[in-house]
C-alpha positions as CSV (number, residue, x, y, z in Angstrom):
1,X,0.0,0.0,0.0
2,X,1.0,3.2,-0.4
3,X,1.5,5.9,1.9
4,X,0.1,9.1,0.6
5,X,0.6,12.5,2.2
6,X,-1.4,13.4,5.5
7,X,-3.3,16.1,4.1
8,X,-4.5,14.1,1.2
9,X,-7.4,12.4,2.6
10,X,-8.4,16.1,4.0
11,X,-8.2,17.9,1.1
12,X,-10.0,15.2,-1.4
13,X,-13.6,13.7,0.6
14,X,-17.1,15.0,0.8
15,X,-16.4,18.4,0.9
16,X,-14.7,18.5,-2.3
17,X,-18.0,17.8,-4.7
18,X,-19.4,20.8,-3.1
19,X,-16.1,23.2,-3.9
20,X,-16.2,22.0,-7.5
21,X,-19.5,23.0,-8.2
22,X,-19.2,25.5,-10.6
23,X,-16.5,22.6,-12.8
24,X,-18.6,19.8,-12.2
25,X,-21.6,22.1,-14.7
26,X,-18.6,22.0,-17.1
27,X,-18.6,18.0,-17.5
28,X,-20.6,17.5,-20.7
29,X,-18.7,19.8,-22.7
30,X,-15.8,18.0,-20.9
31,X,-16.3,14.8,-22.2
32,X,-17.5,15.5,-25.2
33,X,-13.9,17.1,-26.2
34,X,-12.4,13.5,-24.8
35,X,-14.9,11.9,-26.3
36,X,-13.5,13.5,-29.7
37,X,-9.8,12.6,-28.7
38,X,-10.3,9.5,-27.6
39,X,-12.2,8.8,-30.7
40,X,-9.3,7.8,-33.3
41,X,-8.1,5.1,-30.1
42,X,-10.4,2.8,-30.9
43,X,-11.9,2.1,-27.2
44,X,-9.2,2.5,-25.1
45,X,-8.0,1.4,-22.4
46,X,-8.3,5.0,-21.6
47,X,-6.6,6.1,-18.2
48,X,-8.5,9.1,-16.6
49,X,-5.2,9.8,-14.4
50,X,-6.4,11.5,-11.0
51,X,-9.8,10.3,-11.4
52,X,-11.5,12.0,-8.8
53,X,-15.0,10.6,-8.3
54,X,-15.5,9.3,-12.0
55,X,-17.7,12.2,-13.6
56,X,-15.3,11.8,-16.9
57,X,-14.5,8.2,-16.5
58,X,-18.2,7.2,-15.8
59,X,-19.6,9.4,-19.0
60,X,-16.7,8.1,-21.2
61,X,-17.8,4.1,-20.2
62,X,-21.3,5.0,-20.6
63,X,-20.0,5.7,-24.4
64,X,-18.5,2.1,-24.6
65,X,-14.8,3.1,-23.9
66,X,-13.0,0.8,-21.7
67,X,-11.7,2.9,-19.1
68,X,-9.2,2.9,-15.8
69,X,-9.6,5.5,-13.3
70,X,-6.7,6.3,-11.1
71,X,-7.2,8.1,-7.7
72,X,-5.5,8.7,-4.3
73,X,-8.7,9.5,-2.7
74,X,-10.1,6.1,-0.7
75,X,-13.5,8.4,-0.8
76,X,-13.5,10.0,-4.2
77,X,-13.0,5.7,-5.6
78,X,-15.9,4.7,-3.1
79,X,-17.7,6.7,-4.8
80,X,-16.7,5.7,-8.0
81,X,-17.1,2.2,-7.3
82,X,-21.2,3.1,-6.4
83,X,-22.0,4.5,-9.1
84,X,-20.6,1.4,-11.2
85,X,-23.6,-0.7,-12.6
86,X,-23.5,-4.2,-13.5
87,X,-23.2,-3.2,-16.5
88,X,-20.4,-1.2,-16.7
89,X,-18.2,-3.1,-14.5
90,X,-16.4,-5.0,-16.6
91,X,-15.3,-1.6,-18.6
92,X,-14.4,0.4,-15.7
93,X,-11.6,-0.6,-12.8
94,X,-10.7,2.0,-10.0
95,X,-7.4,1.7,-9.0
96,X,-6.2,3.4,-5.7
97,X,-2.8,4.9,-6.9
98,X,-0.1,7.4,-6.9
99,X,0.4,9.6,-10.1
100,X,3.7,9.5,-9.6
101,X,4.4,6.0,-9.9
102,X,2.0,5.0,-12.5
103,X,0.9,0.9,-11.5
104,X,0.2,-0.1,-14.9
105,X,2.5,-1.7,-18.0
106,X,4.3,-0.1,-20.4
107,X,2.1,1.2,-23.7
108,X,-0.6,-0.5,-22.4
109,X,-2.6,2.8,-22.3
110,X,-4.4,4.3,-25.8
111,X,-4.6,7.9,-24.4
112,X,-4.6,9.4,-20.2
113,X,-6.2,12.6,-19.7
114,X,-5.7,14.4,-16.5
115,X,-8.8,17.1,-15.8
116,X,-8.6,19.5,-14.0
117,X,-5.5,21.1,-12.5
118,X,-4.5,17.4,-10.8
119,X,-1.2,18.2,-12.3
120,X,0.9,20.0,-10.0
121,X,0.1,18.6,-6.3
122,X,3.7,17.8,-5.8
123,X,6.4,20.0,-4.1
124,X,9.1,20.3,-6.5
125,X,10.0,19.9,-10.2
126,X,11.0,16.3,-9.6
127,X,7.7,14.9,-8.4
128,X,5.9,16.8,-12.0
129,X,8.5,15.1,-14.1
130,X,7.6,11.5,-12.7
131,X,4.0,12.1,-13.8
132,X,5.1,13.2,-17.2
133,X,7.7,10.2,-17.2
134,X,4.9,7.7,-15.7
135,X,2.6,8.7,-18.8
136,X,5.0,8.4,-21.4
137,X,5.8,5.1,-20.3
138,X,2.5,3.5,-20.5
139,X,0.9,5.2,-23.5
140,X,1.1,3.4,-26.2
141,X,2.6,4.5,-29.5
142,X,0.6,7.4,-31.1
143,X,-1.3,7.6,-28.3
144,X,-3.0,10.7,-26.8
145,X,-2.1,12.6,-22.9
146,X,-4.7,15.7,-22.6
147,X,-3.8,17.6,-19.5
148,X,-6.1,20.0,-18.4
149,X,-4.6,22.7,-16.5
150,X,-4.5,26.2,-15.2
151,X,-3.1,29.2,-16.7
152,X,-0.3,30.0,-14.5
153,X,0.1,33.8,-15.9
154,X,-3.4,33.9,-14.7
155,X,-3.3,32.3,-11.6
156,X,0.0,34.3,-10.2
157,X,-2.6,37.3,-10.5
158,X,-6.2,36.0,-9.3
159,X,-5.0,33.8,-6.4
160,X,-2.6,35.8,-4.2
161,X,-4.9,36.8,-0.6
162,X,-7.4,36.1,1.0
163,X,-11.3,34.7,-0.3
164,X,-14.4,33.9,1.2
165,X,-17.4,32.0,0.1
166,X,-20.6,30.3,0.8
167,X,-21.4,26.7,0.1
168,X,-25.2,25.2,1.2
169,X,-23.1,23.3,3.7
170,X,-19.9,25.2,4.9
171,X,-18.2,28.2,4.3
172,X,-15.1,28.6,2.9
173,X,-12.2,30.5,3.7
174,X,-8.9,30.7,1.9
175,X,-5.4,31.9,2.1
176,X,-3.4,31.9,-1.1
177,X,0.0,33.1,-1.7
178,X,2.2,32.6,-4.2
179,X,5.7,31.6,-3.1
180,X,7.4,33.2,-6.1
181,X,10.8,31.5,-4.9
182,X,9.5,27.8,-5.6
183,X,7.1,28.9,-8.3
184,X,4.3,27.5,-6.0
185,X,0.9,28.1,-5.4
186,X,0.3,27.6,-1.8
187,X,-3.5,27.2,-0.2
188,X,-4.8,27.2,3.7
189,X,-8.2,26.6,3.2
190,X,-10.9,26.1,6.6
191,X,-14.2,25.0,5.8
192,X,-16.8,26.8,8.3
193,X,-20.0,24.7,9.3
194,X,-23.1,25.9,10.8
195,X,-22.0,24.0,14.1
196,X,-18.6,25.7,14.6
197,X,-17.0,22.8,13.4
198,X,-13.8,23.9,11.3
C-alpha cells in the first residue's frame, strides 16, 4: 500500500463535490472534447489519471470506452465504485494509486487525460517530471495525454490573498499566496460549518 501524504485524505472527501460545483456544470462539454480525442483510439483502455469521483471516467464508459480510473482518494474511488452498474463493471476498474508512480504496464494505455488542475500537487519539479515520465511510459505508440490545467500567468494574478465563500453546507475560507521563490501556489483553506466545526 501506499502511503500518501497526510493532508490528502483532508483535502480530497465530501467536501470537495461541493467546492467544485461551478466545474462539475462543465462535465458534458468536458467529455464530449475527450470523447472526440479519444475517438481515433479505438476504445481504449483509456486512463482518466487522477480520477476523482469518476464524472469523466463514468460518462466516457457509458460511451462504450473501456476505461481505468486512477485516484489517491479512498472516498473519491468509493464513490466511483457506487456508481458502477452491473453493466459497466467489466469496462471500468478503479485503482487506488499514486500519479507519480503509475501501476500499470508499459504502452498499455491508448490515451490518459488528466482534468482538472491534478497536475501539480507535488512539491518540486521532480515529483511533476515522474507524472510526465509515468505517462510516457504507458501510452502506447501514437497515443494521446490531454492535460487540463490552469493558466499559471493567470493564476500568479487572481489567487494571491485572501477569499471567502458560501457553500449550502460550509463556508469557505482561503489563504493563497504565491511563493514566487519555488514557483508555488500555496493554499490554507478552513471550511466553516453551521455548528462551529472547522
Amino acid at each position: 500500500m501506499m502511503a500518501f501524504p497526510s493532508w490528502y485524505d483532508q483535502k480530497f472527501g465530501p467536501h470537495t463535490v461541493s467546492l467544485y460545483r461551478d466545474e462539475v456544470c462543465n462535465t458534458d462539454a468536458q467529455v464530449e472534447t475527450l470523447a472526440g480525442v479519444a475517438g481515433s483510439t479505438s476504445k481504449g483502455p483509456l486512463l482518466d489519471l487522477c480520477c476523482g469521483w469518476g464524472r469523466h471516467a463514468l460518462a466516457l464508459t457509458r460511451r462504450g470506452y473501456q476505461v481505468v480510473g486512477l485516484d489517491g482518494s479512498k472516498y473519491f474511488l468509493g464513490k466511483l465504485s457506487s456508481e458502477i452498474t452491473p453493466a459497466l463493471r467489466p469496462l471500468l476498474a478503479p485503482v487506488r494509486g499514486d500519479m507519480c508512480s503509475l501501476p500499470f504496464a508499459e504502452s498499455s494505455m491508448a490515451a490518459v487525460f488528466q482534468m482538472y488542475t491534478s497536475f501539480g500537487y507535488g512539491t518540486t519539479a521532480t515529483d511533476d517530471m515522474e507524472v510526465l515520465s509515468g505517462v510516457c511510459r504507458v501510452l502506447r505508440p501514437g497515443g494521446y495525454y490531454l492535460l487540463d490545467m490552469i493558466n499559471w500567468t493567470l493564476a500568479r494574478q487572481a489567487f494571491d490573498g485572501k477569499y471567502e465563500d458560501e457553500y449550502d453546507e460550509f463556508d469557505v475560507v482561503e489563504d493563497c499566496r504565491i511563493d514566487s521563490k519555488l514557483d508555488l501556489l500555496r493554499i490554507n483553506r478552513a471550511l466553516l460549518y453551521p455548528d462551529g466545526r472547522p
